[in-house]
PDB file of N, CA, C and O in Angstrom:
ATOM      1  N   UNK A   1     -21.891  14.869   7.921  1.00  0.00           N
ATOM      2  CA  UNK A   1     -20.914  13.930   7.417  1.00  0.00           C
ATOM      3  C   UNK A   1     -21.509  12.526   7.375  1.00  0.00           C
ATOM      4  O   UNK A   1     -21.149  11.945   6.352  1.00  0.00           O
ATOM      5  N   UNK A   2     -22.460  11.650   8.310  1.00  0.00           N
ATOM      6  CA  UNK A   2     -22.842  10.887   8.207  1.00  0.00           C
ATOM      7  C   UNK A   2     -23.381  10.486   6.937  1.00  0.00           C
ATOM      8  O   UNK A   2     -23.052   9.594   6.155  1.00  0.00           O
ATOM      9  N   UNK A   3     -24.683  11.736   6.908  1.00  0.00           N
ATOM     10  CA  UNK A   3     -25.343  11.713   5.570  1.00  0.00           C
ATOM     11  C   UNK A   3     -24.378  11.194   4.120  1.00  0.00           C
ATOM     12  O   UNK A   3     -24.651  10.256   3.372  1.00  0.00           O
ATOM     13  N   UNK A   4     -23.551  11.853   4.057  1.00  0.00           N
ATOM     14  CA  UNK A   4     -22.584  11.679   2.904  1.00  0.00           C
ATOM     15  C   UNK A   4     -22.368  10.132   2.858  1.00  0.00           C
ATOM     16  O   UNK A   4     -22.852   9.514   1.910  1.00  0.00           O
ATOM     17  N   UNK A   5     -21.659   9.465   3.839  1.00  0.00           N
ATOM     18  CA  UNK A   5     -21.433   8.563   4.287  1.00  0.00           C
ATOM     19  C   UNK A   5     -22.688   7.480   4.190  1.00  0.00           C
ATOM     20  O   UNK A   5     -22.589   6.267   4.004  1.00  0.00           O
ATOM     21  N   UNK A   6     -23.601   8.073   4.326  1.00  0.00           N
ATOM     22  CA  UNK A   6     -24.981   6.945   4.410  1.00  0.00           C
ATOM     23  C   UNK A   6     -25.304   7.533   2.666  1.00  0.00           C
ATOM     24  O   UNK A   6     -25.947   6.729   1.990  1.00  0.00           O
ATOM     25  N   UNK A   7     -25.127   8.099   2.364  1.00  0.00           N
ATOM     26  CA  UNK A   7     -25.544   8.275   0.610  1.00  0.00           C
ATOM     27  C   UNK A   7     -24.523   7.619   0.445  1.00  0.00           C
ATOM     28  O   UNK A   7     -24.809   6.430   0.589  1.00  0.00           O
ATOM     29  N   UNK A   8     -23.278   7.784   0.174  1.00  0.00           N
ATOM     30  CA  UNK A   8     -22.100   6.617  -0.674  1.00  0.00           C
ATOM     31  C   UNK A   8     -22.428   5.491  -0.411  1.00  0.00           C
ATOM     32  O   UNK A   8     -22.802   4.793  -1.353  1.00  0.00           O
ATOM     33  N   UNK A   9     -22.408   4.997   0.760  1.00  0.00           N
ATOM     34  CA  UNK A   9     -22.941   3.169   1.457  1.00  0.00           C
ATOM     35  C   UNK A   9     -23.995   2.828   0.629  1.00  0.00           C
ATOM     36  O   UNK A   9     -24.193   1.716   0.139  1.00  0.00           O
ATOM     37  N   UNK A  10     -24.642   3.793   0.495  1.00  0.00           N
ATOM     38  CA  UNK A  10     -26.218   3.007   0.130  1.00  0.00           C
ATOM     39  C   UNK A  10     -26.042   2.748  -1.361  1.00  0.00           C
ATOM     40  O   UNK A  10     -26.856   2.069  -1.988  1.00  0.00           O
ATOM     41  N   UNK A  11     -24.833   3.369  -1.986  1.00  0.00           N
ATOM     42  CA  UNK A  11     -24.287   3.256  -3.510  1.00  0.00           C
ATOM     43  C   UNK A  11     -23.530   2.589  -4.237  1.00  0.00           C
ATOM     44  O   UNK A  11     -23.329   2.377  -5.433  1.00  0.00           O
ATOM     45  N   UNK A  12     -22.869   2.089  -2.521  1.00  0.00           N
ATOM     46  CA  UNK A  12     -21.479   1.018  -3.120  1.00  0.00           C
ATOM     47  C   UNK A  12     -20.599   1.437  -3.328  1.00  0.00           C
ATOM     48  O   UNK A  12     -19.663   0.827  -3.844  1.00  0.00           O
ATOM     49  N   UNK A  13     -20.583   2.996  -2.900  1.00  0.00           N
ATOM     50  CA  UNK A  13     -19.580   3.833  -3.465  1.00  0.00           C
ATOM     51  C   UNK A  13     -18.322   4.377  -2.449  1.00  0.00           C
ATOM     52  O   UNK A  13     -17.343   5.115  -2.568  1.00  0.00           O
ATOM     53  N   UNK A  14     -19.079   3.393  -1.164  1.00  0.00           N
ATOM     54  CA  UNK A  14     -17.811   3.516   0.189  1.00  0.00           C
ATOM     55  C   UNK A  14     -16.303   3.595  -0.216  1.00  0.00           C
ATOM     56  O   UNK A  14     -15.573   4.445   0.294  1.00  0.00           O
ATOM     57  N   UNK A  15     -15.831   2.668  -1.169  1.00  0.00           N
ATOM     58  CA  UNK A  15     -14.110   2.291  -1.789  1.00  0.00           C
ATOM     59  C   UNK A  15     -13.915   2.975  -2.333  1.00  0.00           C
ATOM     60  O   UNK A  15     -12.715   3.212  -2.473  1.00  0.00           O
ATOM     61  N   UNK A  16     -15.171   4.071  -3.272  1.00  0.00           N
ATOM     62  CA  UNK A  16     -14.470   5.023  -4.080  1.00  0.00           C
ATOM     63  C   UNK A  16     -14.310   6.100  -3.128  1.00  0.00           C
ATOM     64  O   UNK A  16     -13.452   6.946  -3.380  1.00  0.00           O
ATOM     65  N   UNK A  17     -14.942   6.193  -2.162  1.00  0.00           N
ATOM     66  CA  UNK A  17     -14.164   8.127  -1.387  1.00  0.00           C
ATOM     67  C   UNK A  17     -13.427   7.522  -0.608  1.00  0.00           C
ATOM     68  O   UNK A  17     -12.493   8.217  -0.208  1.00  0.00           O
ATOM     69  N   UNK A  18     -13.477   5.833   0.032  1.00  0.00           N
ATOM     70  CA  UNK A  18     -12.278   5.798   0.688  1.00  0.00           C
ATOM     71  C   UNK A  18     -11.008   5.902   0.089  1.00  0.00           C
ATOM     72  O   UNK A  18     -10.228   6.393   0.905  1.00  0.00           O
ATOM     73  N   UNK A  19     -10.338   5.590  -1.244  1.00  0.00           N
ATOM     74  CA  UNK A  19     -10.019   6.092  -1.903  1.00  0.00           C
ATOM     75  C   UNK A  19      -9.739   7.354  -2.656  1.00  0.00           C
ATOM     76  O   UNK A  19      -8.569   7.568  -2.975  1.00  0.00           O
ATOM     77  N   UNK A  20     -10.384   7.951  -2.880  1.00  0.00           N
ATOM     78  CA  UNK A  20     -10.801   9.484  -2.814  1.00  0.00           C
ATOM     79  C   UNK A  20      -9.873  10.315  -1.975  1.00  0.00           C
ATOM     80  O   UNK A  20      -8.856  10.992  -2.122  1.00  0.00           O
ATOM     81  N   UNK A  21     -10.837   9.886  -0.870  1.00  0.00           N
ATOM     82  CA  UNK A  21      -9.752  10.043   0.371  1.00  0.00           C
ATOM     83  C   UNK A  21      -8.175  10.424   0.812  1.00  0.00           C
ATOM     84  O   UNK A  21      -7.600  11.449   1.181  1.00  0.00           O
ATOM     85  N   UNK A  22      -7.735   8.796   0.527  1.00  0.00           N
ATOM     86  CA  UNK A  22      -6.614   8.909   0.265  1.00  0.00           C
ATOM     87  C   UNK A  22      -5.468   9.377  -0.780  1.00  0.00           C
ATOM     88  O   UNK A  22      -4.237   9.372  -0.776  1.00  0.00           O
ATOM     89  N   UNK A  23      -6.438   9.767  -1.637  1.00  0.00           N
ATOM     90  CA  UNK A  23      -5.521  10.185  -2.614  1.00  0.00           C
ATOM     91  C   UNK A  23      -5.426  11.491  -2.657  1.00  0.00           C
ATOM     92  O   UNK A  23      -4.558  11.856  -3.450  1.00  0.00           O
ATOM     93  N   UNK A  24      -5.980  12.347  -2.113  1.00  0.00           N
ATOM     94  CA  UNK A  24      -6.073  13.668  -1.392  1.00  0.00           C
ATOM     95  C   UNK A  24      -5.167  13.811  -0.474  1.00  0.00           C
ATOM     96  O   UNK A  24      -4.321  14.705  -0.470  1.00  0.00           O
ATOM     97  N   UNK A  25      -5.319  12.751   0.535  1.00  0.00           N
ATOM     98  CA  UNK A  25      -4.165  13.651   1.255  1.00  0.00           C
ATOM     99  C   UNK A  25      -2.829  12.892   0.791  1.00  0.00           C
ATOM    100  O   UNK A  25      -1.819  13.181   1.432  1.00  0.00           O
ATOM    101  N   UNK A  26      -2.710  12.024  -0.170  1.00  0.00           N
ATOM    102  CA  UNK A  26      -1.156  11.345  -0.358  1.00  0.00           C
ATOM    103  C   UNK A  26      -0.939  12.743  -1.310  1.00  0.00           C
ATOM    104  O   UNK A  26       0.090  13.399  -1.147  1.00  0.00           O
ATOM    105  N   UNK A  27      -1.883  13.134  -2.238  1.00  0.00           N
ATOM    106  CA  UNK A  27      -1.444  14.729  -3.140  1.00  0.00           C
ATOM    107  C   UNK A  27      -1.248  15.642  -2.145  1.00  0.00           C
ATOM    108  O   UNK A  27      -0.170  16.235  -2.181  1.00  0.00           O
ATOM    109  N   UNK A  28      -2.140  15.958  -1.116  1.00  0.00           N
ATOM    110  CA  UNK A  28      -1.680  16.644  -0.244  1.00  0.00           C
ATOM    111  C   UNK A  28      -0.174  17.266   0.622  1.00  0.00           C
ATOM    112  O   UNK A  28       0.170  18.351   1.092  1.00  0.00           O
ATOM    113  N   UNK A  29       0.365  16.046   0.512  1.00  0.00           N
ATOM    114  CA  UNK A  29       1.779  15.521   1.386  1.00  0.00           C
ATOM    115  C   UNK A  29       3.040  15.732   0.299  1.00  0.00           C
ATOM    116  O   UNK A  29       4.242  15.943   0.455  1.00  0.00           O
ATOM    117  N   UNK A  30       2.174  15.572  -0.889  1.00  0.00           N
ATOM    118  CA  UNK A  30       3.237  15.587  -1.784  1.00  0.00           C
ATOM    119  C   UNK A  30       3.462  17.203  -2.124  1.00  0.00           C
ATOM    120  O   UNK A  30       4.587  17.615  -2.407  1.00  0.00           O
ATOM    121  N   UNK A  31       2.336  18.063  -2.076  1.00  0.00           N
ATOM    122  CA  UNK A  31       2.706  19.441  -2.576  1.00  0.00           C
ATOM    123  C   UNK A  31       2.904  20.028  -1.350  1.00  0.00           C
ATOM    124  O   UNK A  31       3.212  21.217  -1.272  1.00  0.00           O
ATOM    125  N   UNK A  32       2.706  19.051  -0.004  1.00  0.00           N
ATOM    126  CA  UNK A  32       3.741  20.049   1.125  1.00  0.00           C
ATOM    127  C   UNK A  32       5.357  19.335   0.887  1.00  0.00           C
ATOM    128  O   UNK A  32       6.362  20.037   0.776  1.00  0.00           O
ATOM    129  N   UNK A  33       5.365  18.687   0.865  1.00  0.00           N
ATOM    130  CA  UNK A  33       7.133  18.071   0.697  1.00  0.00           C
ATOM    131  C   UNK A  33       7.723  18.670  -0.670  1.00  0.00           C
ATOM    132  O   UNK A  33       8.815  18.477  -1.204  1.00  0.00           O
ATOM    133  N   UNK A  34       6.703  19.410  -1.028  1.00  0.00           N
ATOM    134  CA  UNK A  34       7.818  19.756  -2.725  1.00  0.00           C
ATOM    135  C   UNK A  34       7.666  21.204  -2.179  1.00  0.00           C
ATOM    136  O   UNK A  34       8.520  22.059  -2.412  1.00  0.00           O
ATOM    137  N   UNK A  35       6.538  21.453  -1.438  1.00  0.00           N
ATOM    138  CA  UNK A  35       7.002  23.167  -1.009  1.00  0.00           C
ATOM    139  C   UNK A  35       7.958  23.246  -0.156  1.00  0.00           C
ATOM    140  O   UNK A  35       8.725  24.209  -0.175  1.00  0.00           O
ATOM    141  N   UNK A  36       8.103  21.992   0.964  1.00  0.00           N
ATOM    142  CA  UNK A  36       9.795  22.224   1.527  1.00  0.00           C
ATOM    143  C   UNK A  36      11.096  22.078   0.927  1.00  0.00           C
ATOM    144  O   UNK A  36      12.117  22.676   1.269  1.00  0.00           O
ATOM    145  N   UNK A  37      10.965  21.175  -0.057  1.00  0.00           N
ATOM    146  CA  UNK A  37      11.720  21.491  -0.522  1.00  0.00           C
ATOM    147  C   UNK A  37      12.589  22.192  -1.505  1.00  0.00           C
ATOM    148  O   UNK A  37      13.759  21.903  -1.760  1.00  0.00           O
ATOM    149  N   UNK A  38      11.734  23.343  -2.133  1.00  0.00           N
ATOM    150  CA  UNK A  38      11.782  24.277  -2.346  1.00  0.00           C
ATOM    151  C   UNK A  38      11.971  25.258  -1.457  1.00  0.00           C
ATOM    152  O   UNK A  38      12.916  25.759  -2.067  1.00  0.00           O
ATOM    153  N   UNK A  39      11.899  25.683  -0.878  1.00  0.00           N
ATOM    154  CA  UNK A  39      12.042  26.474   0.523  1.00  0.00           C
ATOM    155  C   UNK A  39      13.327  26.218   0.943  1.00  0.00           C
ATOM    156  O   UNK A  39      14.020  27.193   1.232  1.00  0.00           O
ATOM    157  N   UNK A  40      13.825  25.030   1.043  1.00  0.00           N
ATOM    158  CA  UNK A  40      15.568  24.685   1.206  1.00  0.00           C
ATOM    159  C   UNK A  40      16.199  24.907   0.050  1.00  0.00           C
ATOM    160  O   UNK A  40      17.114  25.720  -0.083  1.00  0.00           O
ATOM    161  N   UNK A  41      15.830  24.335  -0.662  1.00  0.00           N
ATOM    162  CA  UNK A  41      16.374  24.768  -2.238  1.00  0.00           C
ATOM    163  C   UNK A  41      17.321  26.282  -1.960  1.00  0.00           C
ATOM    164  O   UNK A  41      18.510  26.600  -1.964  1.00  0.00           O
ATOM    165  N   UNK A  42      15.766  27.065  -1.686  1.00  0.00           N
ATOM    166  CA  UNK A  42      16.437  29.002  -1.634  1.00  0.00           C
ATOM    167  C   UNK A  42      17.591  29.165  -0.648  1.00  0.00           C
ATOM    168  O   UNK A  42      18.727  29.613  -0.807  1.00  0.00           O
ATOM    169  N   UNK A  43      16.935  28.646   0.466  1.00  0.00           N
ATOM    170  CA  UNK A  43      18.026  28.803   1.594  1.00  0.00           C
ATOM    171  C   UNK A  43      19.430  28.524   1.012  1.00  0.00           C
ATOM    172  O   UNK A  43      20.184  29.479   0.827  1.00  0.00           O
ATOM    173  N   UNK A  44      19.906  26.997   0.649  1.00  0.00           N
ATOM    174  CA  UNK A  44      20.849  26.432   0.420  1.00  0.00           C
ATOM    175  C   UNK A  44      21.485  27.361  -0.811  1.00  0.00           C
ATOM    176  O   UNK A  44      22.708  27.257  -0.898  1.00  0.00           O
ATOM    177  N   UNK A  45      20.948  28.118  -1.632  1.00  0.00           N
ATOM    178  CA  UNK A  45      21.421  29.249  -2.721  1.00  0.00           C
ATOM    179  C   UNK A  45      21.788  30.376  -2.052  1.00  0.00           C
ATOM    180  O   UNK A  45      22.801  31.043  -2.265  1.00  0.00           O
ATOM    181  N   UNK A  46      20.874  30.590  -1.171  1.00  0.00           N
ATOM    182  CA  UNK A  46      21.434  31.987  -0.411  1.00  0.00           C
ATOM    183  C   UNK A  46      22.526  31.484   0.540  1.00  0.00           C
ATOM    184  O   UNK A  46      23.241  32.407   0.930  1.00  0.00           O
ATOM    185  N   UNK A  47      22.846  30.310   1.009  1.00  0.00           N
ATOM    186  CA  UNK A  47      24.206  30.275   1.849  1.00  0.00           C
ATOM    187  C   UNK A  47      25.291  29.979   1.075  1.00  0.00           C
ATOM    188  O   UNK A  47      26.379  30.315   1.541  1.00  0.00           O
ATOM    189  N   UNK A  48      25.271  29.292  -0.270  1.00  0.00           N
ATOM    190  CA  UNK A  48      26.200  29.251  -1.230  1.00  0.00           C
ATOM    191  C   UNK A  48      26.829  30.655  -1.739  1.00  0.00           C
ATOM    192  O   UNK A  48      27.991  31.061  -1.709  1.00  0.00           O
ATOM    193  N   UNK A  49      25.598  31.265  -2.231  1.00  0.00           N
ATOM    194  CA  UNK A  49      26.032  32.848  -2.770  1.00  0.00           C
ATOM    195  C   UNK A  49      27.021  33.723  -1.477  1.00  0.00           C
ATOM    196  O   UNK A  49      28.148  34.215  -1.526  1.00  0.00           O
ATOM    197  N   UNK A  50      26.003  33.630  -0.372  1.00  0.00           N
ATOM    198  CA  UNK A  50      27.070  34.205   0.921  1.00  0.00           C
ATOM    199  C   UNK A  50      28.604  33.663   1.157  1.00  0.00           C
ATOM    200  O   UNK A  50      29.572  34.378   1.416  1.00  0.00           O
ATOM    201  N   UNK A  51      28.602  32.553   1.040  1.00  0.00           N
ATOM    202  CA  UNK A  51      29.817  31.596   1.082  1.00  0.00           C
ATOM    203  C   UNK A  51      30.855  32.105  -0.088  1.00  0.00           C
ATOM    204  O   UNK A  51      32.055  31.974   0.149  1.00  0.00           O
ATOM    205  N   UNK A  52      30.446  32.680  -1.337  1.00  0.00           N
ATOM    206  CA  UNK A  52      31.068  33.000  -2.484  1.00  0.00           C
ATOM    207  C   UNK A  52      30.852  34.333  -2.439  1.00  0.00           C
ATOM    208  O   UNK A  52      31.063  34.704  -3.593  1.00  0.00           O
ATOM    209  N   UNK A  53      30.584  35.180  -1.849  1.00  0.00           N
ATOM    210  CA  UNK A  53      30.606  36.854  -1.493  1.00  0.00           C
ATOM    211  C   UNK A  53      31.854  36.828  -0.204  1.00  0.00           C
ATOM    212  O   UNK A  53      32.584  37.802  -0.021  1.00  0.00           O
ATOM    213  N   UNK A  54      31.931  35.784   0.478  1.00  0.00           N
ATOM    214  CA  UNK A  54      32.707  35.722   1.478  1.00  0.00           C
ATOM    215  C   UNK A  54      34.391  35.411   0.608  1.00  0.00           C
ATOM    216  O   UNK A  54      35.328  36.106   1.001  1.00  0.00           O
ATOM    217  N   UNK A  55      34.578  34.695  -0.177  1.00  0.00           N
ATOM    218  CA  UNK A  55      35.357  33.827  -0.674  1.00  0.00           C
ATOM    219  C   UNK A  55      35.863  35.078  -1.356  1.00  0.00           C
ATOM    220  O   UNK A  55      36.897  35.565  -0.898  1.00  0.00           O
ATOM    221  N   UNK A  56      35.210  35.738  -2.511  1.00  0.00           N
ATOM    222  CA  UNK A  56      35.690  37.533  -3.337  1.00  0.00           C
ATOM    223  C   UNK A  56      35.992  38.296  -2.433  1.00  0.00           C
ATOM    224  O   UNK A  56      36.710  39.209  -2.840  1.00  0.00           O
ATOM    225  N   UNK A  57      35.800  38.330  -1.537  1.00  0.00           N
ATOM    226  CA  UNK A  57      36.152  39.321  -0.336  1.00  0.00           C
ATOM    227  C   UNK A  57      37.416  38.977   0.387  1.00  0.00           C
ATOM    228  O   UNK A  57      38.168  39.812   0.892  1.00  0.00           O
ATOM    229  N   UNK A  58      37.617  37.475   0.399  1.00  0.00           N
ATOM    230  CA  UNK A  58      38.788  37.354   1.356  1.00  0.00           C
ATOM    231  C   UNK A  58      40.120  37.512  -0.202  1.00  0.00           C
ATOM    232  O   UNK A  58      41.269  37.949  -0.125  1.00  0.00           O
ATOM    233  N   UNK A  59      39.431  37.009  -1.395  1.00  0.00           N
ATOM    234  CA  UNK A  59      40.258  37.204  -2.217  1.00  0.00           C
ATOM    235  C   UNK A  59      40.540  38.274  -2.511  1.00  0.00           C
ATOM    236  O   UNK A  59      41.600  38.553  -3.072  1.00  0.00           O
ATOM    237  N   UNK A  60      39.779  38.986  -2.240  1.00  0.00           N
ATOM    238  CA  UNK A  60      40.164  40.779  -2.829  1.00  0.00           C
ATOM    239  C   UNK A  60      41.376  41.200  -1.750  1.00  0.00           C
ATOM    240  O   UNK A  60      42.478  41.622  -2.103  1.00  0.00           O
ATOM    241  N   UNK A  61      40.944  40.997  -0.348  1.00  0.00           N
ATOM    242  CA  UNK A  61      41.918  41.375   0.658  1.00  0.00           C
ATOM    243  C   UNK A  61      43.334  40.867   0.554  1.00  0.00           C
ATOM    244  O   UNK A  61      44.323  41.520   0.887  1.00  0.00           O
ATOM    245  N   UNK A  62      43.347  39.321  -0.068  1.00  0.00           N
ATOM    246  CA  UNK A  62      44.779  38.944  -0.177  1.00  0.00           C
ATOM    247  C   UNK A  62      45.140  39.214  -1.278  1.00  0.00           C
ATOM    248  O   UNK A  62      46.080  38.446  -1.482  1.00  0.00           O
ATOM    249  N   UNK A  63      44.958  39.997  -2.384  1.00  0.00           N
ATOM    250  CA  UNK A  63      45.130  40.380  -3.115  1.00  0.00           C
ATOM    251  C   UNK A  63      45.796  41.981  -2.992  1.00  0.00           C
ATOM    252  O   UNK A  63      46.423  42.671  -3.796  1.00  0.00           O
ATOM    253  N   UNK A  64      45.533  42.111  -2.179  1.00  0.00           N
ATOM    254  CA  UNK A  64      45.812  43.862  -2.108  1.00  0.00           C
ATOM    255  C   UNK A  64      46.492  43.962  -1.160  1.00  0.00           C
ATOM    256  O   UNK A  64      46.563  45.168  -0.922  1.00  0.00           O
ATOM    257  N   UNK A  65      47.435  43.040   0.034  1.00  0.00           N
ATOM    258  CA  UNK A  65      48.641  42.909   0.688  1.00  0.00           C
ATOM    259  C   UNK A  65      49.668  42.523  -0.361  1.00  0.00           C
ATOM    260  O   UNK A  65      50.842  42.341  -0.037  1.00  0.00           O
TER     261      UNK A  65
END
């Protein structure tokens, strides 16, 4: 790792991987926060749908007293 580090320095090219850098892991952060929230996304569909399987069911029952 140094090496790398002592090849960019010696290039001027330190700002561009520090940069680099950061823009890796700010993309990074961003395709974990869009995979959570996707991941809630499903959840929050599957407790809606349950919530509305629950809701036909209680309607079916008061329906048939």
């Amino acid at each position: 790792m140094d090496h790398l580090i002592d090849i960019f320095g010696a290039r001027g090219d330190l700002a561009h991987m520090a940069l680099f850098l950061w823009a890796s892991g700010a993309w990074g952060l961003l395709a974990w926060a869009l995979k959570q929230l996707v991941a809630a996304n499903r959840r929050f569909d599957a407790f809606v749908n349950e919530i509305a399987h629950l809701n036909a069911l209680f309607h079916e029952r008061k329906s048939d007293d």
